[in-house]
C-alpha positions as semicolon CSV with decimal commas, in nm:
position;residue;x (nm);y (nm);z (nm)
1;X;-5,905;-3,664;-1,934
2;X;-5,887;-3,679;-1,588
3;X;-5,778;-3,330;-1,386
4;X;-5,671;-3,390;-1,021
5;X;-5,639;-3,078;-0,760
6;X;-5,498;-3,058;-0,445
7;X;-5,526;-2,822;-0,144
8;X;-5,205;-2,662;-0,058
9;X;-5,136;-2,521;0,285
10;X;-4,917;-2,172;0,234
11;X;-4,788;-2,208;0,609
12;X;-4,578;-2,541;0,489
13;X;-4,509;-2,372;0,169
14;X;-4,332;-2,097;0,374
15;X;-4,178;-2,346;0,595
16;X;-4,032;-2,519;0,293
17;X;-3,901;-2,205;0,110
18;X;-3,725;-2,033;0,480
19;X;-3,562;-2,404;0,483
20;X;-3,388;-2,399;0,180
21;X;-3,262;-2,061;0,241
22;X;-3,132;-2,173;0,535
23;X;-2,968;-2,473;0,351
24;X;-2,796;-2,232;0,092
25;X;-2,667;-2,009;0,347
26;X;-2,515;-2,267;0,547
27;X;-2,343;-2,394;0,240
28;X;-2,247;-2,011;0,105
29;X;-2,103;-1,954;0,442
30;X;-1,909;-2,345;0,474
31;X;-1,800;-2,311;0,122
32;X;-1,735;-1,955;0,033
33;X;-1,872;-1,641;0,149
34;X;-1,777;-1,690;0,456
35;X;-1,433;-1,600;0,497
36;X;-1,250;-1,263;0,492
37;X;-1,379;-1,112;0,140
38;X;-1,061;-0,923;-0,073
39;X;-1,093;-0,599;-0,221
40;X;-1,070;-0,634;-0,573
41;X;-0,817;-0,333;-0,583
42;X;-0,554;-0,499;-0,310
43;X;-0,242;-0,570;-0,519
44;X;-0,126;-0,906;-0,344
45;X;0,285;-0,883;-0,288
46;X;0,388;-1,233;-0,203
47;X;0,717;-1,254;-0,236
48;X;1,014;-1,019;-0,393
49;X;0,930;-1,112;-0,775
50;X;0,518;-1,009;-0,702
51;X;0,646;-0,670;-0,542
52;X;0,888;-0,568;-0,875
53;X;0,619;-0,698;-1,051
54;X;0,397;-0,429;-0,871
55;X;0,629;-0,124;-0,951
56;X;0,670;-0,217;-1,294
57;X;0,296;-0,213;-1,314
58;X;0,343;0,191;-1,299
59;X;0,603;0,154;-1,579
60;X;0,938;0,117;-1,292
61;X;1,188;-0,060;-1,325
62;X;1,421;-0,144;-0,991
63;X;1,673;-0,306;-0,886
64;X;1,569;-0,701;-0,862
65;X;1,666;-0,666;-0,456
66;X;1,511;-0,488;-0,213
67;X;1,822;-0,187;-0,060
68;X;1,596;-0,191;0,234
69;X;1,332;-0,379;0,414
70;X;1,218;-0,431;0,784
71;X;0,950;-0,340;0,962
72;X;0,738;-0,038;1,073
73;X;0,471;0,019;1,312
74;X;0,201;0,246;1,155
75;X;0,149;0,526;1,433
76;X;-0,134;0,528;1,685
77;X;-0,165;0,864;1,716
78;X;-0,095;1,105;1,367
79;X;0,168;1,330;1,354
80;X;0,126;1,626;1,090
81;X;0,396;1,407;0,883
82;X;0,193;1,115;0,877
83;X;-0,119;1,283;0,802
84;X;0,084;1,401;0,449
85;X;0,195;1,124;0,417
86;X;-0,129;0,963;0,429
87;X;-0,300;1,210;0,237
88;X;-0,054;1,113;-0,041
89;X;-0,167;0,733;0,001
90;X;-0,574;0,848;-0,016
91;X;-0,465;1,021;-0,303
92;X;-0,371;0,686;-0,470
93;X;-0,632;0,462;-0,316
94;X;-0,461;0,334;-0,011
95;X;-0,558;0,445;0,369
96;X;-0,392;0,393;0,634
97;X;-0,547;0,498;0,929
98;X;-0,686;0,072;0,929
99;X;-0,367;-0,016;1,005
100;X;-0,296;0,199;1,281
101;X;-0,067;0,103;1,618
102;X;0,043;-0,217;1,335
103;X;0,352;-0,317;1,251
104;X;0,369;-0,373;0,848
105;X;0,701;-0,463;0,663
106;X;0,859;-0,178;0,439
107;X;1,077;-0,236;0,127
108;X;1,272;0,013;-0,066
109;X;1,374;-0,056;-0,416
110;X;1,621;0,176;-0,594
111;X;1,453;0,312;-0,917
112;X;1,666;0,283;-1,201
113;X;1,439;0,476;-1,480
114;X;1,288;0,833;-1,304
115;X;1,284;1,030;-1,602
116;X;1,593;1,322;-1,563
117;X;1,718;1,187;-1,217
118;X;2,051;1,306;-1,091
119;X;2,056;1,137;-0,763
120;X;1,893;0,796;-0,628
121;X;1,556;0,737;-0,636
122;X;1,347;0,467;-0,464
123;X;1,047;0,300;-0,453
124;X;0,921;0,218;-0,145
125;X;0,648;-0,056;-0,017
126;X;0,441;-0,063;0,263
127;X;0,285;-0,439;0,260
128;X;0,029;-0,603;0,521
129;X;0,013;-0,977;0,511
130;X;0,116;-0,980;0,193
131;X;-0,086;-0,686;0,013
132;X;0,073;-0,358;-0,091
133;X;-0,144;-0,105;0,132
134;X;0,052;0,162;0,040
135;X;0,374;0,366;-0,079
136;X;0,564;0,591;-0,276
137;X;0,852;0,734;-0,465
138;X;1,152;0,919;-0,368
139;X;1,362;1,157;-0,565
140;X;1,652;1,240;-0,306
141;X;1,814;1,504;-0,532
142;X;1,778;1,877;-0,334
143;X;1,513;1,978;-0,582
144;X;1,313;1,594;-0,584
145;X;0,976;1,517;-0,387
146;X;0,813;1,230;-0,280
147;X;0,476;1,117;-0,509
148;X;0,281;0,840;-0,556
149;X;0,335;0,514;-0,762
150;X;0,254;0,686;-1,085
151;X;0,492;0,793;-1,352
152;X;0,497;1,189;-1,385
153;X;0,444;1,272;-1,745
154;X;0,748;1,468;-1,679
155;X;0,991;1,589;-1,489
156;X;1,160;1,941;-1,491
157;X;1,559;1,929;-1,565
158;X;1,769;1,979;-1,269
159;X;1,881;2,418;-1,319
160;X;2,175;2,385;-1,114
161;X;2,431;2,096;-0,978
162;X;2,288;1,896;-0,652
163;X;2,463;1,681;-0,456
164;X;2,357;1,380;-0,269
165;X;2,205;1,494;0,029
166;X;2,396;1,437;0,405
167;X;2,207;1,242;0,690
168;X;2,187;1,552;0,953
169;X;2,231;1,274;1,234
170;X;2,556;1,071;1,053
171;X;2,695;1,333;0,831
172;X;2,698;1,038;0,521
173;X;2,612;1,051;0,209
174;X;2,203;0,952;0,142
175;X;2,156;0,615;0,031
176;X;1,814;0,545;0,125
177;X;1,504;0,801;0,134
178;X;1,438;1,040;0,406
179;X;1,209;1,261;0,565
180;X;1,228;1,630;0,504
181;X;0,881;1,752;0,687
182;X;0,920;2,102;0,564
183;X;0,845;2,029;0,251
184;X;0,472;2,085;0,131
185;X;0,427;1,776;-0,034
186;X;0,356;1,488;0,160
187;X;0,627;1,309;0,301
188;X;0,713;0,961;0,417
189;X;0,665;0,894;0,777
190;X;1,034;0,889;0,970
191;X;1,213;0,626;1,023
192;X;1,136;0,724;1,457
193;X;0,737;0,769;1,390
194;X;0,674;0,473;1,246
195;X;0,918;0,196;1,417
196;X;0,797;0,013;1,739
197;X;0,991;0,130;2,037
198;X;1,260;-0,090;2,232
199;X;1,158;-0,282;2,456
């Protein structure tokens, strides 16, 4: 039997080892881990089919077209309606304060299932290159309130007869959600906080 030994220098050793963790980094970085890394809770909202799909995640079901959609700009600095409003999108997971001084795309689809509705409800999106960052849902009767995307387990019956609320600037009859900031829940930012200015 014959038993052969060698002398080993630890500086190559070392050498050889800081190498090969260079090599796999360069390839984790070329090949994958280098790009912009996704939040495993982002719901991804490409296209009109993805963003039904979304709501009827939570158990809604919409109209298969949008009522609504355009854009927003996200303000720079909070108002005290944006800060409920965003305190109702913390409450489900969303922030955002990230997106601030943005402009994200908004769609509003009418509900077609709130439990004990008298009056249109909708669903609204808030989407950021092509990932739901936020929203909520609108009951527009006199007596409704805005809440996240989950389903209340239920829903008081209306005590007395509403009727759909008037636009205070047009006088018409509501079609679309709007802003009432006196009300204690949180509310969606208006339409004037949250659109770019003309330019």
């Amino acid at each position: 039997m014959m038993v052969m030994t060698a002398k080993v220098d630890k500086k190559k050793i070392l050498m050889v080892l800081a190498g090969v963790a260079a090599a796999i980094l360069l390839l984790l970085l070329v090949f994958g881990g280098g790009g912009e890394t996704q939040d495993p809770t982002v719901q991804t909202a490409t296209g009109n089919d993805k963003r039904v799909a979304f709501l009827q995640e939570y158990g809604w079901e919409v109209n298969a077209s949008p009522a609504q959609s355009g854009e927003v700009r996200i303000p720079e600095t909070p108002t005290k309606a944006y800060e409920r409003y965003n305190a109702l999108q913390k409450s489900q997971g969303y922030d955002l304060t990230q997106y601030a001084g943005q402009t994200v795309m908004r769609y509003v689809y009418k509900v077609t299932n709130y439990p004990g509705a008298t009056d249109p409800v909708y669903a609204t999106l808030l989407v950021h290159k092509d990932a739901v960052i936020g929203g909520d849902i609108t009951d527009t009767s006199a007596k409704g309130r805005i809440h996240g995307f989950q389903m209340p387990q239920s829903v008081k019956e209306p005590t007395e007869s509403t009727q759909p609320s008037q636009d205070a600037t047009t006088g018409s009859s509501d079609t679309t959600p709007t802003t009432d900031t006196t009300d204690t829940d949180a509310t969606t930012p208006t339409q004037q906080e949250t659109t770019a200015p003309a330019a």
